[in-house]
VEXDREN-2710 file (C-alpha; in Angstrom, 1 decimal):
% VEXDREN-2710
k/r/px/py/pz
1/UNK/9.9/20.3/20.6
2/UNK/11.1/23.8/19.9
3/UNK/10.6/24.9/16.3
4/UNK/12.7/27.3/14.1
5/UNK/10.6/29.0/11.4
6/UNK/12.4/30.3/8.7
7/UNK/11.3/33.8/7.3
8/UNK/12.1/34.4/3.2
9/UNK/10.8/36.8/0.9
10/UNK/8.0/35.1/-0.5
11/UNK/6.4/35.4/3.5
12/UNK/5.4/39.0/3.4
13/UNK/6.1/42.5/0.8
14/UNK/7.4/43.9/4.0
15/UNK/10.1/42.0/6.1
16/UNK/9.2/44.2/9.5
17/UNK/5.4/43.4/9.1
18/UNK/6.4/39.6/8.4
19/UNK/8.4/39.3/11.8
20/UNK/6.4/40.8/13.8
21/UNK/3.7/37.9/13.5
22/UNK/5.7/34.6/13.4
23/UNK/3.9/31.5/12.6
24/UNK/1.6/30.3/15.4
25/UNK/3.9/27.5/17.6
26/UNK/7.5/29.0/16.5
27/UNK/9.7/29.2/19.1
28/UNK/12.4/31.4/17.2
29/UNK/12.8/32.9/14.2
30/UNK/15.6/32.7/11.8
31/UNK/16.2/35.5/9.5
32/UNK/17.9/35.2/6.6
33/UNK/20.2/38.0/6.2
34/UNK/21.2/36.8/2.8
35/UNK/17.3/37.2/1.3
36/UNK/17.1/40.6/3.0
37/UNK/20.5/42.2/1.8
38/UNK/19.1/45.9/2.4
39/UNK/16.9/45.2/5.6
40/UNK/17.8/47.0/8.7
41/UNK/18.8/44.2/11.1
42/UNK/18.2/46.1/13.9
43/UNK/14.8/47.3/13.5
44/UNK/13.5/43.5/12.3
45/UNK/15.2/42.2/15.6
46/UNK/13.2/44.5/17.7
47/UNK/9.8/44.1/15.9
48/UNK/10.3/40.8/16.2
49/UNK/8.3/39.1/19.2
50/UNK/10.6/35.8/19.6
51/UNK/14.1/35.4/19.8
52/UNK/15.8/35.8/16.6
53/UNK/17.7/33.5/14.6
54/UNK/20.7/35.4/12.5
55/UNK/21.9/33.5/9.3
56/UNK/24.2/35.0/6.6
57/UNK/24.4/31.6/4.6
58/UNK/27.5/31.4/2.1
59/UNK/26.9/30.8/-1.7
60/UNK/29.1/28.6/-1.3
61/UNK/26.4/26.6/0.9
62/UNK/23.3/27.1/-0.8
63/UNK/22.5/30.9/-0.1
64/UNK/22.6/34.2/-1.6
65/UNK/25.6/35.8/1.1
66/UNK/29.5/36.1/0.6
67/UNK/31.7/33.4/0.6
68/UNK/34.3/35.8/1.6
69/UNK/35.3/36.3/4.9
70/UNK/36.2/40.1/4.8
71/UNK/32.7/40.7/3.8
72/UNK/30.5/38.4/5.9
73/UNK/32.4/40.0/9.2
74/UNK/30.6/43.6/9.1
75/UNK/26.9/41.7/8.6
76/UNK/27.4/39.4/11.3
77/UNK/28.6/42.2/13.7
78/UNK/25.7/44.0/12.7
79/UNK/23.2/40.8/14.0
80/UNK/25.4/40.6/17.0
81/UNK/24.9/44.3/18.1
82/UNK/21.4/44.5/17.2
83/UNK/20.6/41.7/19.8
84/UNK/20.3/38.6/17.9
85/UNK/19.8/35.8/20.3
86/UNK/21.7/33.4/18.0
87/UNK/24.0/33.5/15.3
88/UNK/24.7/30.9/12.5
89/UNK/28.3/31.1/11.7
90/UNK/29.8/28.7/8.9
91/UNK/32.3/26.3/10.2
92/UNK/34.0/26.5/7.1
93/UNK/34.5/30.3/7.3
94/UNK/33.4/32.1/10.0
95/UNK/35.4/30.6/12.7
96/UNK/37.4/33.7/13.2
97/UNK/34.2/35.5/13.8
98/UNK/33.5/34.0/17.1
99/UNK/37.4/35.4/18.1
100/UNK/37.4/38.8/16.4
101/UNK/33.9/39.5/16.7
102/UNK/33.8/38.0/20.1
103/UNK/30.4/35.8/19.8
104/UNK/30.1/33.7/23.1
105/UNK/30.1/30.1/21.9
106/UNK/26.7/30.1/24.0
107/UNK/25.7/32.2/21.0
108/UNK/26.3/30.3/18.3
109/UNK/24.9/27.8/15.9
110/UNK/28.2/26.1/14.3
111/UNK/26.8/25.3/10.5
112/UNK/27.5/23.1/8.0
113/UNK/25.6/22.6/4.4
114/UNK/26.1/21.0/1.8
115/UNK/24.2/21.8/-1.4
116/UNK/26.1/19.0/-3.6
117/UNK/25.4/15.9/-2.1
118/UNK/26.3/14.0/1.2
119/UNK/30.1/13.5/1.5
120/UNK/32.2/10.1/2.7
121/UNK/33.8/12.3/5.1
122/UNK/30.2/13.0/6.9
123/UNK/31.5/11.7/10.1
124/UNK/34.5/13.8/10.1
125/UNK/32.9/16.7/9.3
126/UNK/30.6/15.7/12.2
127/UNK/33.8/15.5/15.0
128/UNK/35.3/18.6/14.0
129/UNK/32.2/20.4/14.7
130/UNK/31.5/18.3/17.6
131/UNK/35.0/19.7/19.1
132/UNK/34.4/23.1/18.6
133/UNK/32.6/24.9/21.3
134/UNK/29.0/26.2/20.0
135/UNK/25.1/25.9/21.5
136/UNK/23.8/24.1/18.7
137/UNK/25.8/22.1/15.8
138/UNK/23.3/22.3/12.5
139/UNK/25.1/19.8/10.0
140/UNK/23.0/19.5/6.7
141/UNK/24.0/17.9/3.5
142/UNK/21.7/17.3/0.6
143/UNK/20.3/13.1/0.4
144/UNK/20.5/12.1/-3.2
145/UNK/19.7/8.3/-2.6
146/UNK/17.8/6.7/0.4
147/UNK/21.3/5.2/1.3
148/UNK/22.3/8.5/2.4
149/UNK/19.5/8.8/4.9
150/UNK/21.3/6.2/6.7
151/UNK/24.7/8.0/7.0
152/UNK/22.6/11.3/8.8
153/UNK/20.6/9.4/11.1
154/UNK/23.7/7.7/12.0
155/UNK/25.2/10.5/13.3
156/UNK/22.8/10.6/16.5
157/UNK/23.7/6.7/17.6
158/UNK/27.6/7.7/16.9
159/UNK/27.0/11.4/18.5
160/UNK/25.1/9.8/21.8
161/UNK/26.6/12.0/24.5
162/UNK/26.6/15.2/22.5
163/UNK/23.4/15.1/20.5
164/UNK/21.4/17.7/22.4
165/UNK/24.0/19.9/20.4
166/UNK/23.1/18.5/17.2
167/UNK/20.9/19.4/14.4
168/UNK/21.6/17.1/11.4
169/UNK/19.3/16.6/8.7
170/UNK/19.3/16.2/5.1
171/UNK/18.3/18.6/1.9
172/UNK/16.5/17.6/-0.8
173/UNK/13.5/15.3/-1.7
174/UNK/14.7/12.7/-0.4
175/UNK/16.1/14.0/3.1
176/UNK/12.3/14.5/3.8
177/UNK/12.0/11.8/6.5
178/UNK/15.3/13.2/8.3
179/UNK/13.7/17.0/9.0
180/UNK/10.7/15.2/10.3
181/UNK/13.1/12.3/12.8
182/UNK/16.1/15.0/13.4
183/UNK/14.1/16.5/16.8
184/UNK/12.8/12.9/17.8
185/UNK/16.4/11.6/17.7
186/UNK/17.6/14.4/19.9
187/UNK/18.1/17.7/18.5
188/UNK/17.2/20.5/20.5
189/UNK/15.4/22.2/17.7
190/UNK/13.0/21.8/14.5
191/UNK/13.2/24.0/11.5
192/UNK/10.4/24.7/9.1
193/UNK/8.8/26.6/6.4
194/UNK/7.0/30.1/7.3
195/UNK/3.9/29.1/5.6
196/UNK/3.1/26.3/2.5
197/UNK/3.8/29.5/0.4
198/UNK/7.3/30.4/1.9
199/UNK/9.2/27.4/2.1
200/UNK/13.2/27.8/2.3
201/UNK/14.4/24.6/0.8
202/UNK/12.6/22.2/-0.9
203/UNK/10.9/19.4/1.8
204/UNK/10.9/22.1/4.7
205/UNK/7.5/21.2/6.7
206/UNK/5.3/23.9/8.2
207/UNK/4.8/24.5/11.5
208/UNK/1.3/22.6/11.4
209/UNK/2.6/19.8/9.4
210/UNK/5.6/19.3/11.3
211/UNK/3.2/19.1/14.6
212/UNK/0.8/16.4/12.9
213/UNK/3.0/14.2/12.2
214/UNK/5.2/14.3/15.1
215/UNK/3.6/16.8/17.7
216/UNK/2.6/13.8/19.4
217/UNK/5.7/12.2/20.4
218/UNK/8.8/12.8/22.6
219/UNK/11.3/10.9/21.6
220/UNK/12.5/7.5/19.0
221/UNK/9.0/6.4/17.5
222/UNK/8.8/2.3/18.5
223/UNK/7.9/1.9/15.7
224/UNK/7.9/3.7/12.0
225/UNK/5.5/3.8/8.8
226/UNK/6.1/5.6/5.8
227/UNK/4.4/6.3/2.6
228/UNK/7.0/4.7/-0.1
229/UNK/6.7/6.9/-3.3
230/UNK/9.2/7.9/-6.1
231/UNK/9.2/11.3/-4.8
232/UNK/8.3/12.7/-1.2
233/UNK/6.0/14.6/-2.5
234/UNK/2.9/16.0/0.2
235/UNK/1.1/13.2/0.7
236/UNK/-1.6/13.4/3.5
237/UNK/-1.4/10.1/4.8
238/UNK/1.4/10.7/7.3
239/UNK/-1.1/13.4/8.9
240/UNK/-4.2/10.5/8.7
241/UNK/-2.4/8.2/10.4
242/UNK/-0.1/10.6/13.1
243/UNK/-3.7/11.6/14.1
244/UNK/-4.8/7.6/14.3
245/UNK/-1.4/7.2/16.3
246/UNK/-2.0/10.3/18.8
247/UNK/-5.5/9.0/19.3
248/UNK/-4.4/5.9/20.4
249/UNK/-1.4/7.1/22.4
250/UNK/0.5/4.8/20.3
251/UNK/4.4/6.0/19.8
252/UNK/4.5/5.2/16.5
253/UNK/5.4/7.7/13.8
254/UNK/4.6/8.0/9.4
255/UNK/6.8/9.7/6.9
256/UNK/7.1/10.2/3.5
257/UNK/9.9/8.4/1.9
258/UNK/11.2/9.6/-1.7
259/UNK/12.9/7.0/-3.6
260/UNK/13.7/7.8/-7.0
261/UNK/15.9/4.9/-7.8
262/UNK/13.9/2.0/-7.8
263/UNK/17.1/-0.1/-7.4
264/UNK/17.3/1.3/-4.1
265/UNK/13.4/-0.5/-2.7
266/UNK/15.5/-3.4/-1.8
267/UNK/16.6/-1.2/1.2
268/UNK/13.4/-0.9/2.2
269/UNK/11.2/-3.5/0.9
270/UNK/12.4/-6.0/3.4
271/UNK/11.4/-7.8/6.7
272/UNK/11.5/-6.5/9.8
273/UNK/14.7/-5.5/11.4
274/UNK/16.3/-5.7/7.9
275/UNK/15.5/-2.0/6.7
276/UNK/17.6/0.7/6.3
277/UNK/16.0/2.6/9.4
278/UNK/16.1/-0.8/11.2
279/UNK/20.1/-0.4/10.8
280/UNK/20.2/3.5/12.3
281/UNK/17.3/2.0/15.6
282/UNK/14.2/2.9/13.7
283/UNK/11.9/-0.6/13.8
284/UNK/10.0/-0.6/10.5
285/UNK/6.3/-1.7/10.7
286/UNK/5.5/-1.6/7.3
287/UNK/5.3/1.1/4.4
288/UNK/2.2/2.1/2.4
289/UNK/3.0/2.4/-1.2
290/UNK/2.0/4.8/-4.1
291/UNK/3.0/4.5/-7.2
292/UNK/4.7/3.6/-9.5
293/UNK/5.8/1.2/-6.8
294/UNK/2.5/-1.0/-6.5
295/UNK/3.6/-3.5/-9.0
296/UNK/6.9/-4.1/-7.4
297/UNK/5.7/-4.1/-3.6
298/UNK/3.5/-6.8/-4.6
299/UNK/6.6/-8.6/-6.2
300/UNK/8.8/-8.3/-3.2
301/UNK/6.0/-10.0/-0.6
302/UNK/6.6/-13.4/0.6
303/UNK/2.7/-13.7/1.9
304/UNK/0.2/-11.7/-0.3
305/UNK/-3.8/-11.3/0.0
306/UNK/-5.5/-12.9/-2.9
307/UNK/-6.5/-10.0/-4.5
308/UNK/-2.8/-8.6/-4.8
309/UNK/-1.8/-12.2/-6.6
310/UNK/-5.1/-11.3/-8.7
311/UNK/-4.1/-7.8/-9.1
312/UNK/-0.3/-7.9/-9.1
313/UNK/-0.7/-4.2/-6.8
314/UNK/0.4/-3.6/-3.4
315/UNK/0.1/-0.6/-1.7
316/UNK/0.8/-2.1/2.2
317/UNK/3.4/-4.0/3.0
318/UNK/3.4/-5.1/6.5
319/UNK/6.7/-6.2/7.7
320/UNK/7.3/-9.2/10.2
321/UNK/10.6/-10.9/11.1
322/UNK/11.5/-13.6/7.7
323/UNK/8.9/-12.1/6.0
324/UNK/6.8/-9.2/4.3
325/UNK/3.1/-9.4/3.7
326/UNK/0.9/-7.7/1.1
327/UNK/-2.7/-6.3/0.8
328/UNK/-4.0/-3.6/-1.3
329/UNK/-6.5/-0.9/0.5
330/UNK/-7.1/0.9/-3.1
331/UNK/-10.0/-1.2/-2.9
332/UNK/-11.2/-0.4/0.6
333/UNK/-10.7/3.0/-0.4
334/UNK/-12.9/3.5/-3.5
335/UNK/-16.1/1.0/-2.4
336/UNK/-15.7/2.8/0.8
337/UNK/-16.2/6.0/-0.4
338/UNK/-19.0/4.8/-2.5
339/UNK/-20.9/3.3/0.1
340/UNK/-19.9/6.3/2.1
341/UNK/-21.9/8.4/-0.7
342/UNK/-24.8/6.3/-0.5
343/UNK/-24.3/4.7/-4.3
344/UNK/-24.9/0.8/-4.6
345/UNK/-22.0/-0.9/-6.4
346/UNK/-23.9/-4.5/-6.7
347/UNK/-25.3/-5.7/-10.1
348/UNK/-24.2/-2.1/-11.2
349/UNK/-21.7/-0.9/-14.4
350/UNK/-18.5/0.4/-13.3
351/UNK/-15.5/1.5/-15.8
352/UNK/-12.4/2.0/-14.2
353/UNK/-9.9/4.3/-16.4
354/UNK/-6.3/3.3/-16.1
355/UNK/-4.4/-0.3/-16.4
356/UNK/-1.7/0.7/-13.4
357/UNK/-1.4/-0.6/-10.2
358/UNK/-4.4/1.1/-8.5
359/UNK/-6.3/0.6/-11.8
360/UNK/-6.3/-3.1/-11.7
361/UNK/-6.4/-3.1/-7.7
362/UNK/-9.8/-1.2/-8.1
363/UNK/-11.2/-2.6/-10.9
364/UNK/-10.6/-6.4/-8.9
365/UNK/-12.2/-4.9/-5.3
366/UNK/-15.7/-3.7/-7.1
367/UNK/-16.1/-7.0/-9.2
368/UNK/-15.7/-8.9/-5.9
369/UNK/-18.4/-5.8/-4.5
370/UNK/-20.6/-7.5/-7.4
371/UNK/-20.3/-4.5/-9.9
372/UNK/-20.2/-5.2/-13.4
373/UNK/-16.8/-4.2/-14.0
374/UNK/-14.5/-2.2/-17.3
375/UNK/-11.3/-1.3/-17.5
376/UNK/-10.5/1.1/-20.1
377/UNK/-6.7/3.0/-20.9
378/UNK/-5.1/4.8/-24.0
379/UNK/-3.6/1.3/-25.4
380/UNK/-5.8/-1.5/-26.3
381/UNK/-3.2/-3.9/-26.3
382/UNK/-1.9/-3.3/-23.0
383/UNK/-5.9/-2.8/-21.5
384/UNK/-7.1/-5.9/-23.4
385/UNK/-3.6/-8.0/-21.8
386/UNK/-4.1/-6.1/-18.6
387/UNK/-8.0/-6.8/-18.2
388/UNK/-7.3/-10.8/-19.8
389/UNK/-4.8/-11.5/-16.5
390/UNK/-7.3/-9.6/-14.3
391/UNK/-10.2/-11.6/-15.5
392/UNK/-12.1/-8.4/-16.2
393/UNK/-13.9/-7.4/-19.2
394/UNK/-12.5/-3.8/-21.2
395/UNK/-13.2/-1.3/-23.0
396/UNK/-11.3/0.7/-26.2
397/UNK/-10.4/4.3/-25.1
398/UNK/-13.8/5.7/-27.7
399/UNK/-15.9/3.2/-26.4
400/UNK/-18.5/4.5/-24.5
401/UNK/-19.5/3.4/-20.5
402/UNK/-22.9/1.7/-20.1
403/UNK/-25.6/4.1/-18.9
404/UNK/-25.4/4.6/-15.3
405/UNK/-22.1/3.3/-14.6
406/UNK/-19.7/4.1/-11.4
407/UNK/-16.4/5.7/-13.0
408/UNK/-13.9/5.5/-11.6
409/UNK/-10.4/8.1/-12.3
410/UNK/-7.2/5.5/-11.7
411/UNK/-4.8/8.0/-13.1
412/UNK/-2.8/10.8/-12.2
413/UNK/-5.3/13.1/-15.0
414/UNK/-6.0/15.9/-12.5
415/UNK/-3.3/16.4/-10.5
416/UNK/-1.9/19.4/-12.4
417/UNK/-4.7/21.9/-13.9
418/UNK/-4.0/21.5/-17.6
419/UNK/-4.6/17.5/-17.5
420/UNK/-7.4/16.5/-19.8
421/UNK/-10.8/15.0/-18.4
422/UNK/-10.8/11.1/-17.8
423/UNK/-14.1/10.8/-19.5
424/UNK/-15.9/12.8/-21.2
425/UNK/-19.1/15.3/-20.1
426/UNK/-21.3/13.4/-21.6
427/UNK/-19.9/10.3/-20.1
428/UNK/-19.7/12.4/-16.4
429/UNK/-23.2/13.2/-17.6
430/UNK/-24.7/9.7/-17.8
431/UNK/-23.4/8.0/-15.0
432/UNK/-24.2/7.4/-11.2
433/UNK/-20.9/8.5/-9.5
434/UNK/-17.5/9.7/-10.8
435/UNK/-15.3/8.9/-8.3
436/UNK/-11.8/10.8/-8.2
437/UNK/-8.4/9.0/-6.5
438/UNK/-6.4/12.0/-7.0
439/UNK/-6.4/14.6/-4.2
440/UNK/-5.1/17.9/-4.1
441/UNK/-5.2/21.2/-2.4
442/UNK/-8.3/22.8/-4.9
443/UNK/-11.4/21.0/-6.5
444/UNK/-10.2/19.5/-9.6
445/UNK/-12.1/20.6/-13.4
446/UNK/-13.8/16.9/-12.6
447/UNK/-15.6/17.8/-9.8
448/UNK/-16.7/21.0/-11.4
449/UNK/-18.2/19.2/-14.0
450/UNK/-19.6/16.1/-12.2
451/UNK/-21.2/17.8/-9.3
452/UNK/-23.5/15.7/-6.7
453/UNK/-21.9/12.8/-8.7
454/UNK/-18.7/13.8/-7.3
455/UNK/-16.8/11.5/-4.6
456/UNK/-13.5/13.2/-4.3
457/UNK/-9.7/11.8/-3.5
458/UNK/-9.9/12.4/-0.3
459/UNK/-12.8/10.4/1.1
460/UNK/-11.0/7.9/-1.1
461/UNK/-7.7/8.0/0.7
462/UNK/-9.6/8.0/4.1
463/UNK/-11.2/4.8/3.1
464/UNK/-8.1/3.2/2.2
465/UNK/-6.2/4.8/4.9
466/UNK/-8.9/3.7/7.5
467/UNK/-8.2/-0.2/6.3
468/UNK/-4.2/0.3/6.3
469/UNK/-4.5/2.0/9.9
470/UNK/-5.6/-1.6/10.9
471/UNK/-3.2/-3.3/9.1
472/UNK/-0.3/-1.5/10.3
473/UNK/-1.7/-1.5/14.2
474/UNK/-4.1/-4.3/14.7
475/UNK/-6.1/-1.8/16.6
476/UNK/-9.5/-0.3/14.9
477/UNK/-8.9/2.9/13.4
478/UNK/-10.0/6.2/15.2
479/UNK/-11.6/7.4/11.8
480/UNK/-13.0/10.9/13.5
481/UNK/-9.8/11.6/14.5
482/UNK/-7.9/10.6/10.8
483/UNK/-10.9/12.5/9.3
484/UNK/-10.6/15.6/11.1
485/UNK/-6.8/16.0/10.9
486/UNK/-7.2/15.4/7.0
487/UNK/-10.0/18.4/6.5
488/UNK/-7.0/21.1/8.7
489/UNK/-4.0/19.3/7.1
490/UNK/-2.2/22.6/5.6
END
């Protein structure tokens, strides 16, 4: 897989330094002459140690450059006589360009974006670019809905014969799952994000992440995962478990799937060969789930473990033909981690803070690990109806834990720096362990304040993730492997 990195502003103060030292595994490197109206194109060409990449992308399309034609002529002469090895020329207004300017079609990547939404007309707009002579074809509208996933994947089944020409992925959230599938449905190239901190659209993978997840396959996966969440935000777990897959030479592939309209989990939340991937050749294993879609994967499963009936969470649905099974790993995941940090959870006090659907899932795994389980939240009613159909006993938000008990953090508190504490410091002060299910890319105030009591998020979601793995595979989990790729992920 060749990989396109994408140099912007926020990469470097100075543009020459930037390009001289591309991101470690880039093949090329697109600059965008739109971000660097003053730079001199000739003199970042030359510094730059890989083939370059020019783009002049139209307002019209998303950028910052002319949508006029007059004025986009001179700046893309400029790239073609300073040596750029490719040019991105707008199908919608720089096909004159590749007659007056006389760029070789061998030249050229043929462009189409749209910033608004994906159109009815995709498929059209897909021949007429398939018909024009260019090296690569980069078609890219923006995925509003998971429905439109389906109408850009589609284009590589309907585009068979020509699809080593094109690059067709989606913007946006949601079009996530297309950047990472795009190169292992056929296109000749992969574009991400100069570093975490430069990132040119929103979704855009780096270089590393890009290679986690899919460095180790080389075409269709035979199978694909995904972590089902309302947004696709950056969860870890498609690195975890690409890791677990390379390990095992298993061609099987994870990616994060954004669905904001909940309406739209039937797509998804079906047996196998049902799904929405299933329709555009992708066979669906199953989907770990993060919330707030726990209570309804557990709804939509026609077999479920007890302790999702007991819970009413899922967070892994396992697809099979007629049906869709349920188990929750949120268990598996904090009594793991526990054990993992040496702390006995028999005969001992836990309080688990928050009634959602990793709340209850918890607070059910450590009474069956024996612990003397709470459940405590900011409503009594809701905690006492919550803890009554859970069969555990609850706390009022200013009721203190027992002495020594195992908390446990089942909210979100933590993933942005101003969320209040959880519990208290003198709560954190008396008890065994504080144990954390948020991650994030810095030690949260929690941790600070907890210390050796600490057990973080992310020997959490290696626990859980080691028990999905399973799941999903039937095959033992390669847990050095999933842990080391977790302590690099980027």
């Amino acid at each position: 897989m060749e990989i396109i990195v994408t140099m912007v502003p926020e990469a470097a103060p100075e543009p020459l330094a930037a390009i001289a030292k591309p991101p470690e595994g880039a093949a090329l490197v697109e600059l965008r002459l739109d971000l660097y109206p003053g730079i001199d194109v000739q003199a970042a060409i030359a510094a730059c140690p890989l083939p370059v990449l020019a783009t002049l992308r139209s307002a019209a399309e998303g950028g910052r450059g002319p949508d006029d034609t007059a004025e986009r002529l001179p700046r893309l002469a400029a790239a073609r006589d300073a040596g750029a090895a490719l040019i991105d020329l707008e199908l919608d207004r720089d096909l004159e360009a590749l007659r007056s300017l006389g760029i070789a079609p061998e030249q050229t990547v043929l462009s189409w974006h749209d910033p608004s939404g994906t159109p009815r007309n995709l498929d059209r707009v897909a021949n007429v670019m398939l018909a024009t002579p260019a090296a690569f074809l980069k078609l890219v509208p923006t995925a509003e809905r998971l429905a439109d996933l389906a109408a850009v994947l589609g284009l590589y089944q309907r585009a068979r014969p020509e699809r080593r020409r094109l690059i067709a992925f989606a913007m946006g959230p949601v079009g996530v799952p297309t950047r990472l599938l795009a190169p292992l449905l056929g296109a000749p190239v992969a574009f991400a994000a100069w570093s975490a901190a430069a990132v040119a659209a929103p979704g855009q993978p780096t270089v590393g992440r890009l290679r986690a997840i899919t460095g180790h396959l080389n075409g269709p996966p035979q199978r694909l995962f995904g972590v089902v969440r309302a947004e696709a935000t950056a969860s870890l777990s498609p690195v975890m478990h690409g890791a677990g897959f390379a390990a095992l030479a298993l061609p099987y592939l994870m990616v994060p799937v954004g669905v904001p309209d909940p309406a739209e989990l039937e797509l998804v939340f079906r047996p196998a060969g049902e799904t929405l991937f299933d329709r555009v050749g992708l066979p669906v294993g199953g989907w770990a789930v993060s919330t707030p879609y726990k209570d309804r994967a557990a709804t939509a499963a026609t077999v479920a473990a007890p302790r999702v009936k007991r819970s009413g969470s899922a967070n892994t649905l396992v697809l099979r033909p007629a049906a869709v099974l349920a188990d929750t790993t949120d268990p598996d995941g904090v009594v793991g981690a526990l054990t993992a940090a040496g702390v006995e959870i028999a005969g001992r006090a836990a309080v688990v803070q928050g009634t959602g659907g990793a709340g209850r899932a918890v607070a059910v795994g450590l009474d069956l690990a024996g612990a003397n389980v709470r459940l405590r939240g900011r409503d009594d009613d809701r905690t006492r109806q919550v803890a009554g159909t859970i069969g555990i006993r609850w706390l009022a938000p200013d009721e203190a834990p027992p002495a020594g008990a195992i908390l446990v953090n089942a909210t979100p508190l933590g993933s942005s720096e101003d969320d209040p504490l959880p519990f208290t410091e003198a709560e954190i002060a008396g008890s065994t362990a504080v144990v954390d299910m948020v991650y994030g890319s810095g030690p949260p105030a929690l941790a600070e304040i907890a210390g050796s009591r600490y057990v973080d998020g992310q020997s959490v979601l290696a626990c859980q993730g080691f028990a999905q793995f399973a799941a999903f595979t039937g095959r033992l989990p390669p847990k050095e492997a999933m842990l080391a790729a977790l302590s690099r992920a980027d």
